[in-house]
Structure formats: structure tokens, C-alpha cells
C-alpha positions in Angstrom: 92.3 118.1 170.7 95.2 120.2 169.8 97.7 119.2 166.9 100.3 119.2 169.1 98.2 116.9 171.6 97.3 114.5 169.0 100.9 113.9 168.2 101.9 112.7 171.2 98.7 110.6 171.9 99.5 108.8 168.5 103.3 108.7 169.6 101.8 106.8 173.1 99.6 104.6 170.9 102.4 103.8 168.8 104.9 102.9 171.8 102.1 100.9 173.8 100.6 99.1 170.3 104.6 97.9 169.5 105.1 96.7 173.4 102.1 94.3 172.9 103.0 93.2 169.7 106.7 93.0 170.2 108.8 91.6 172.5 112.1 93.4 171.4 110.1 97.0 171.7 108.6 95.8 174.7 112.1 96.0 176.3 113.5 98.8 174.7 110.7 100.8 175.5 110.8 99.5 179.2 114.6 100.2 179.6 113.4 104.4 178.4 110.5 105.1 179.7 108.6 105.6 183.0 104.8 105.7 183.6 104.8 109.4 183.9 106.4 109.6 180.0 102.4 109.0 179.3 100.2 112.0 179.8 97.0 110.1 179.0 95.3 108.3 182.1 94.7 105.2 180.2 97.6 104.9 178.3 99.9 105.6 181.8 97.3 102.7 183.7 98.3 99.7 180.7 102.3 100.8 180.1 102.2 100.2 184.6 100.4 96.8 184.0 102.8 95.9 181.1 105.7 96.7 183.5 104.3 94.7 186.2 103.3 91.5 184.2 107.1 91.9 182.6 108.6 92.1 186.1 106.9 88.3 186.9 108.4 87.1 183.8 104.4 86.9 182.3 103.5 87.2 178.8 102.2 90.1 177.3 99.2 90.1 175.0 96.0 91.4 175.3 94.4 88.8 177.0 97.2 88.3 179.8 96.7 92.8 179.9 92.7 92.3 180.6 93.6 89.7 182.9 95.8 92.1 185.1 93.6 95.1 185.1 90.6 92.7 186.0 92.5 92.1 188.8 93.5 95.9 189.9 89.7 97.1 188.5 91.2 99.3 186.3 89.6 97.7 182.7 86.7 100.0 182.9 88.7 102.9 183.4 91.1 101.9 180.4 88.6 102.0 177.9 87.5 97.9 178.1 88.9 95.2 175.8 87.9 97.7 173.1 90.7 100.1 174.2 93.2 97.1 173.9 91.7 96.0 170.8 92.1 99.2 169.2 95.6 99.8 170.1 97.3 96.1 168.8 95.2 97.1 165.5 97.5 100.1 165.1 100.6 98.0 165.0 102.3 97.9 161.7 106.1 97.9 162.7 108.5 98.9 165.4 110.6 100.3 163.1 109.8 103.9 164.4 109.9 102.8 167.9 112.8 105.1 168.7 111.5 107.9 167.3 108.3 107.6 169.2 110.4 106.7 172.2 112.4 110.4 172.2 109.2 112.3 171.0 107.9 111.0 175.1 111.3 112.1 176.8 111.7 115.0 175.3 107.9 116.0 176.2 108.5 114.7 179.5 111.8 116.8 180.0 109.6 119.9 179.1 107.2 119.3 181.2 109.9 119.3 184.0 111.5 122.2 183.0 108.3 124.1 183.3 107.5 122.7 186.7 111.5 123.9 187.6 110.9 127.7 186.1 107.7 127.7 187.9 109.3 126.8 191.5 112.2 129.3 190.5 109.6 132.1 190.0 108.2 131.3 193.3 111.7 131.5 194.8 111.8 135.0 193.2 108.7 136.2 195.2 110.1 135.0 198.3 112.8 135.9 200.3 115.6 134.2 199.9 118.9 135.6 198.7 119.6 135.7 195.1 122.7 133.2 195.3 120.6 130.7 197.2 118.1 130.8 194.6 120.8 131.0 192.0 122.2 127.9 193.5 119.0 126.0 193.5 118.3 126.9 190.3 121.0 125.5 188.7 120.6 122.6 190.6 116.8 121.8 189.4 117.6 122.3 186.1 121.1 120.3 186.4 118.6 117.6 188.0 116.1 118.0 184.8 118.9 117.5 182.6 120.4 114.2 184.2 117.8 112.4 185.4 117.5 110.4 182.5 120.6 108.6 181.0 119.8 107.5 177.6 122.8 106.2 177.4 122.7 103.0 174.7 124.0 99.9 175.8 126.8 98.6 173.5 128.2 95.0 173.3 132.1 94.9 174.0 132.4 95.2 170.6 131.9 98.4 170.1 134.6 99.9 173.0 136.9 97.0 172.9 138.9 99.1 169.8 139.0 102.3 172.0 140.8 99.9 174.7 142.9 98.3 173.2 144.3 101.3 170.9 144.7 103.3 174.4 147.3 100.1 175.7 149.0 100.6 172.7 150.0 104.0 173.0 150.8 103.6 176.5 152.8 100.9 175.7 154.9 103.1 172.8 155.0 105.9 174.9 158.2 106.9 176.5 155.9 108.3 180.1 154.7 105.7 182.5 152.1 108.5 184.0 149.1 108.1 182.6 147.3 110.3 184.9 148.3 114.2 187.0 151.7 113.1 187.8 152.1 114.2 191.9 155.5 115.1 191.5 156.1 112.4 193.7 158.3 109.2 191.7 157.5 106.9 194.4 153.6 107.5 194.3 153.6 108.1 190.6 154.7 104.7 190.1 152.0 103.0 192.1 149.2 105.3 190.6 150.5 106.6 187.3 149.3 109.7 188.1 145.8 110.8 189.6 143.6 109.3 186.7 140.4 111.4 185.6 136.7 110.8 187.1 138.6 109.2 190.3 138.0 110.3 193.7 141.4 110.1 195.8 140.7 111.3 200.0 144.4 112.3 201.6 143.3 111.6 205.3 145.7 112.3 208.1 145.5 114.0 212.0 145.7 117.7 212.3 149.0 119.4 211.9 150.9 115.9 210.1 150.8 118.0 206.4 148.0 117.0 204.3 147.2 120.5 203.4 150.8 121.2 202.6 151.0 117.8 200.9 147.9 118.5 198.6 149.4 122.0 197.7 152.3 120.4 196.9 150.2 118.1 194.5 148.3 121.4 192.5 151.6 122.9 192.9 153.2 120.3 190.1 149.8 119.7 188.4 149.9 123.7 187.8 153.5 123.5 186.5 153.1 120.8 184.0 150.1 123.0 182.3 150.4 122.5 178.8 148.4 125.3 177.7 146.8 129.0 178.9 143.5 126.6 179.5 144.9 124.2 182.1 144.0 124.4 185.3 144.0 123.6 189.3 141.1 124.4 191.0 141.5 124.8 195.2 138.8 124.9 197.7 140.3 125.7 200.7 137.4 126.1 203.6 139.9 126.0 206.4 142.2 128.9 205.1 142.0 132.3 203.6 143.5 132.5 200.2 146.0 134.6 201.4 147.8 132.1 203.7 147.4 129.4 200.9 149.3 131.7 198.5 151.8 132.5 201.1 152.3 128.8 201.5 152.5 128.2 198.0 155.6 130.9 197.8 157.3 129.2 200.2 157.0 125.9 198.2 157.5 127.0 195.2 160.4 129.6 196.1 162.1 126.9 198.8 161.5 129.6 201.5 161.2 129.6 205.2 157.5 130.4 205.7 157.9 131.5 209.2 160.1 134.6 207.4 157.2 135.1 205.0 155.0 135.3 208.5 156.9 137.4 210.7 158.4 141.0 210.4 161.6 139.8 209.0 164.5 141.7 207.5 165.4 140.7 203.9 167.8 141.1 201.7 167.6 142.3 198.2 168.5 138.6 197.2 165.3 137.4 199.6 163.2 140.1 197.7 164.7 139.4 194.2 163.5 135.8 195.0 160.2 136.3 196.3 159.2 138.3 193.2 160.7 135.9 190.7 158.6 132.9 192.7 155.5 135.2 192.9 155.8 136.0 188.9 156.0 132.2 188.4 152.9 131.4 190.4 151.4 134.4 188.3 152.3 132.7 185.1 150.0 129.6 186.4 146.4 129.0 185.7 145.8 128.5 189.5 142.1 129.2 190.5 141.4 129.4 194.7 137.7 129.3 196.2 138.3 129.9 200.1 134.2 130.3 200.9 134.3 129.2 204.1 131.1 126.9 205.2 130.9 125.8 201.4 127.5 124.0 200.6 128.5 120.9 198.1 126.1 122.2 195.8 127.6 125.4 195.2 130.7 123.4 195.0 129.2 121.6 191.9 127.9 124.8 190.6 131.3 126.3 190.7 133.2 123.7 189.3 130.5 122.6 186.6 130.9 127.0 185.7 134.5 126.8 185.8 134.5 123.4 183.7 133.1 125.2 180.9 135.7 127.8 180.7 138.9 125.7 181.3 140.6 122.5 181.2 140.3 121.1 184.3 143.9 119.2 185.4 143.1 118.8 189.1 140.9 119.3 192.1 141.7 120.1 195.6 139.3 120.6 198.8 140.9 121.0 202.0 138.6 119.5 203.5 135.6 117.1 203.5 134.1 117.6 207.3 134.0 121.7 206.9 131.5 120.9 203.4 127.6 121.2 204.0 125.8 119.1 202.7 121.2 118.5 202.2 119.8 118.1 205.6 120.3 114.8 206.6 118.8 112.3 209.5 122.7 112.5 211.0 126.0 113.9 210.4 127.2 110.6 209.2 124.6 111.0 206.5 124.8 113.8 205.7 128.8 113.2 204.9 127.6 110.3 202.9 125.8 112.1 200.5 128.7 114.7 200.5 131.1 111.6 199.6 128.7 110.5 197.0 128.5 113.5 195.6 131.9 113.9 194.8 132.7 111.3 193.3 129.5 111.4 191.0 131.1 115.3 190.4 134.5 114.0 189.5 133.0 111.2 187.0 131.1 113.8 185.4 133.7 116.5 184.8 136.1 113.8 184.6 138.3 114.9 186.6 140.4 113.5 189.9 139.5 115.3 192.5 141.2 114.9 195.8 139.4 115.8 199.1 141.5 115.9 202.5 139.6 114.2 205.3 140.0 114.6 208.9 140.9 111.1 211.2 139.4 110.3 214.6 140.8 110.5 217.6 141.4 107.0 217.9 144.5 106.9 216.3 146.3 108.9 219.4 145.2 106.2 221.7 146.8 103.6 219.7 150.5 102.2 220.7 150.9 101.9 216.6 149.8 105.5 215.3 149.5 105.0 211.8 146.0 105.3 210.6 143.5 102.7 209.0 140.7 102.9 206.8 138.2 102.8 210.0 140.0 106.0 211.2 138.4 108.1 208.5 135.9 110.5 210.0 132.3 110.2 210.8 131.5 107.8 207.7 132.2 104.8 206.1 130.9 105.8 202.7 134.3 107.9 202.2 135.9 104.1 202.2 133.2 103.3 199.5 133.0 106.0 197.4 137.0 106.9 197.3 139.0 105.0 194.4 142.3 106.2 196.3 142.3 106.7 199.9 145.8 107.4 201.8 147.0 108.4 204.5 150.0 110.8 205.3 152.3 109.9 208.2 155.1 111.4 210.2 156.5 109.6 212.8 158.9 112.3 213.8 155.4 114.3 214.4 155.0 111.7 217.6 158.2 111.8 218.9 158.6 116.0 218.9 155.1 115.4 221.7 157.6 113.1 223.6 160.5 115.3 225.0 162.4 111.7 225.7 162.1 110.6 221.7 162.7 114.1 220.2 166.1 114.3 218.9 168.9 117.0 217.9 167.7 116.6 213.8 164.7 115.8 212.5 165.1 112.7 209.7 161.7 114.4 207.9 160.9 111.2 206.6 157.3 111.1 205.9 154.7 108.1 204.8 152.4 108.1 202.4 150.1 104.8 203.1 148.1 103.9 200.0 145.3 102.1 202.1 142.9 101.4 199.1 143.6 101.8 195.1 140.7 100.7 193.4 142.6 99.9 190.5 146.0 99.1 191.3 148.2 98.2 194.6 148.4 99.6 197.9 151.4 100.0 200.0 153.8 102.5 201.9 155.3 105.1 200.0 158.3 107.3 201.3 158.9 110.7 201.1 160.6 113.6 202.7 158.9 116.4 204.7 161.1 119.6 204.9 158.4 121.4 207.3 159.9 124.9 206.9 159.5 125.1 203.1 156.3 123.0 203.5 157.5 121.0 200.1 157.8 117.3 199.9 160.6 115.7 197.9 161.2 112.4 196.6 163.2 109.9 198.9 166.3 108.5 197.6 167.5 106.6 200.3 
């Protein structure tokens, strides 16, 4: 036997001889490890039989071990009572137990990694494209890398100073946002801001303004940037950069988009302004992804990439249904896992990421149009993952479709409905819509 391989057999005989002998390293090592942390047949075969007598709430000693792998005839195989016998005479103390503990995972996380380099090199041979096997490799070694959380668990003691000095200086400061302010006062003061790690979906029927609503979000997250490394990410799978950009102008530059469009005549003043909005908008750390037919794991690859190089402020995809996700039994599954995903991305980067999401069709056959939580499209997972979910509504969008209800101005009031807030109220907030600049602006009325 190899150095190397006697190392780790004495750290297994270490970890297994302090489980028997010790009830508080019986359930440390439990909460850590798995069976296949153990490379040697045996010593796998009594840390199962450990787990399983600890599961029944049985006691744990040598005799109550024998016992169990009487039962599964696995003694034999084990060594016999000798085996057992040997390793509770190793026992001195647990007071290595953790270095013992980490010697196994980080073993085990090799081991992995090998087995992820050596389906990568098969990838190689084949014939898949080099950004599909890019993207999957990433993605096995991403896996390698998180499958474990070792995270220790703390009393209350230990975080409770972090809270309470965070209340403090929200309570001194002079800002109620304590999040990405929208540029919205109304929503501001319900959310404080799109907080990091949350998942917020802006859901609303085709053509109502959630894509120019979410622009107008990056929009003020991008102009509060505090420094060169700040920035808004946009994946937009419906539209080609271009448009987005010639949307954002318009915002930005309060100008009629349908000139932007259109051949239209300007002026030197419409030119002197389009240039002094587009040098603004180049000033800003704004970063768009228009791939159409986006997988959600490239998705995670690009944003975990882009994470490394910048301050993330804000997310936006535009929009949920046009992602790919793994192949799934259904479509509604398959949007599940896409939903999951997200919001597992958006803890991780900690980040607030908001995802626009289509509504059915229901909502049109309704006398009362605006939308509820069962409207959202093909899943109900979106309603569980989501720690914000609201929906945009224009009731002037309804009455333009009925010639007898349209009238001579538009009032451009729009709704925001804050359907869900996982941590803080719901409720109706009003804003208004000017469609040709495709801005919203706080309500004062």
C-alpha cells in the first residue's frame, strides 16, 4: 500500500473508530460525509450501517454494529467482530475529527474532478461543438464544486451582531432603499429597492409594457452606478440588441421611438440630442446578451463569467418561456427547473434578478382583466420560487381594442400589482405609461 493510500485508510479508521466511540463525532461526521467519502469496501459497508442504526434512533457500539450486519450478512465481508474490535481500539480522541473529516472530502472532490476531466476528454473526441462542450464543462465542474456545502452551522449567536448592526445603519441612514432602487417612489417604498439573492418575475399579456417597464428598471439601476465596476446585465431573447438600445434612447433621451424607427427628418436639435443621450448610455456599464434560444445553463455560465469581472447591480431576462432548459418529462417541468434555477443563480451571485414571464390566455376571457398569480404561464413553481411576483396593468390597453371605450386622450395610467412579496406587503402601485417614450414616471396624482 502506497503512502498516500495509507493516509487516508488511517484517516477512515480514525473517522469510523471516533463515531463508535463518540456520540458528538458520530453526528458531526454524519452531517459531512457520505458512504462514497470511504474508498475501502469495509470501511464504506459499517459508516452505511452506522447511518442506518442512527436513522432508528438505535445506539451505536460494537455490539448493536455486529447486530446490524448479521442482519444484512455483511460481518464476514467486514472483517468479523475482529474488524470492529480493531477499530474502537484505535480511539484515543476526537479532537482531530475535523481534520480527518476534510482529508475525506477533499479526496472525494478529487476523485470527482477526475471522473469530470475524463468525461470532458471524451466530449473532445466526439462531435459536439466546442461551446457545447465548453458549457458542460463548466457545468460538471461548477457541479464538483457545490455539491457539498460545508457550511458550519452557527447558533443565533454568532449572526445575531451582523443583524442587528445592519438595522442600525438603516435606521441612521438618511435613504429608505435598501435595495436597486426602480426609479419608481411608489414601488420603492413597498420593496426598498430590489434586494440582492431575490428573484422578482414582472408578468403581464403581450404588448401591456413589461419589456419597456424592465428597461426602464436597468435604465435607473445603470444610472445610479457608483463606480466603472457596476453593472446591469440584459438578456433579451425576444429582441436583437439593436432594438433594445434604440428603446433605451428613446427612454433615456424622452424621444418618440416611432421617429427613431422611421425615415424621419431631424433637426440639428433632434441630432444634437440623440448624440448627447447616446454618449450618456455610453458612459454606462450596461452589458446586453440577445442569444436567442438561450439554454439556462449558458445563462449561469455567462453570468457566473461576468460576476467575476464586475459588480453586479441588476439582472434582467426578457423572458422566462423563450429559456431552454435540461430535458424534462413536460414543458411545465422543464420551466420548473428553469425557475429553480434562477433563483438558486441569483442567491449565489447575490444578486436580484428579474425575469419577465408571459400570462395565459385566460386573462382576456375574464370580465375583470387584471391578472392573478394562477395566470402565470405553464408552471406553478414560478409562484414558489419568485420572492416578488407582479404584474403590470394597463387598462387603457383594453379599452384602445374597444372602439366604443377608446377615448380622444389616453390617461396612461398604468398598474403595477405586487401579487406576492415574500418579505414585505403586496398591493397596487400606480404609475404612468407614456407609450411613445416607452418611460414610466412616478404618479402624483
Amino acid at each position: 500500500m502506497s503512502d498516500n493510500n495509507q493516509y487516508i485508510n488511517n484517516a477512515e479508521i480514525n473517522v469510523l473508530s471516533a463515531m463508535i466511540q463518540s456520540s458528538p463525532a458520530c453526528e458531526s461526521a454524519l452531517n459531512s460525509l457520505e458512504s462514497n467519502d470511504f474508498t475501502i469496501s469495509a470501511n464504506q459497508t459499517i459508516f452505511k450501517t452506522i447511518t442506518n442504526l442512527y436513522r432508528n434512533n438505535s445506539g451505536i457500539d460494537t455490539t448493536t454494529i455486529a447486530e446490524e450486519l448479521v442482519k444484512q450478512n455483511n460481518l464476514d465481508k467486514i472483517g468479523g467482530i475482529q474488524y470492529l474490535s480493531s477499530l474502537v481500539g484505535q480511539y484515543i480522541t476526537d479532537a482531530n475529527l475535523k481534520e480527518h473529516i476534510n482529508i475525506l472530502i477533499e479526496r472525494t472532490t478529487k476523485r470527482q474532478l477526475e471522473s469530470a476531466l475524463k468525461n470532458i476528454g471524451k466530449e473532445l473526441q466526439g462531435e459536439k461543438s466546442i461551446t457545447d462542450i465548453l458549457v458542460n464543462a463548466e457545468a460538471q465542474i461548477v457541479q464538483v464544486s457545490s455539491e457539498r456545502n460545508n457550511e458550519e452551522l452557527l447558533p443565533i449567536s454568532a449572526h445575531i451582531d451582523e443583524v442587528v448592526t445592519k438595522i442600525e445603519q438603516l435606521q441612521k441612514s438618511t435613504v429608505n432603499i435598501t435595495g436597486v432602487s426602480s426609479g419608481i417612489n411608489n414601488l420603492d417604498i413597498v420593496t426598498s429597492g430590489f434586494q440582492k439573492g431575490d428573484l422578482i418575475i414582472l408578468a403581464a399579456r403581450p404588448s401591456m409594457g413589461k419589456t419597456a417597464l424592465a428597461l426602464n428598471f436597468a435604465l435607473n439601476a445603470a444610472n445610479e452606478q457608483e463606480n466603472k465596476d457596476d453593472a446591469v446585465v440584459i438578456f433579451s431573447l425576444e429582441m436583437p440588441k439593436d432594438q433594445l438600445i434604440t428603446r433605451m434612447i428613446s427612454c433615456q433621451g424622452h424621444f418618440d421611438a416611432n421617429r427613431l424607427r422611421n425615415k424621419s427628418k431631424f433637426t440639428s436639435a433632434d441630432w444634437n440630442r440623440i448624440s448627447a443621450t447616446a454618449e450618456q448610455l455610453k458612459q454606462k456599464n450596461i452589458i446586453i446578451d440577445d442569444t436567442p434560444g438561450l439554454r439556462v445553463l449558458e445563462l449561469q455560465t455567462k453570468l457566473r463569467k461576468l460576476a467575476r469581472e464586475n459588480n453586479i447591480k441588476l439582472v434582467v431576462i426578457d423572458y422566462l418561456q423563450l429559456l431552454t432548459g435540461r430535458d424534462s418529462e413536460s414543458r411545465q417541468q422543464e420551466v420548473s427547473n428553469i425557475s429553480r434555477s434562477l433563483k438558486i443563480l441569483a442567491r449565489e451571485l447575490k444578486v436580484p434578478i428579474i425575469c419577465l414571464s408571459q400570462l395565459s390566455r385566460l386573462v382576456e376571457r375574464r370580465e375583470e382583466k387584471r391578472p392573478l398569480m394562477s395566470d402565470l404561464r405553464e408552471s406553478g413553481a414560478i409562484e414558489q420560487d419568485a420572492d416578488i411576483i407582479m404584474f403590470l396593468y394597463r387598462d387603457d390597453y383594453y379599452k384602445e381594442k374597444n372602439s366604443e371605450e377608446s377615448t380622444a386622450q389616453e390617461s396612461n395610467v398604468a398598474e403595477i400589482l405586487i401579487s406576492k412579496h415574500r418579505n414585505g406587503p403586496t398591493g397596487k402601485v400606480v404609475t404612468i405609461f407614456i407609450p411613445k417614450w416607452g418611460k414610466f414616471e412616478n404618479y402624483t396624482g
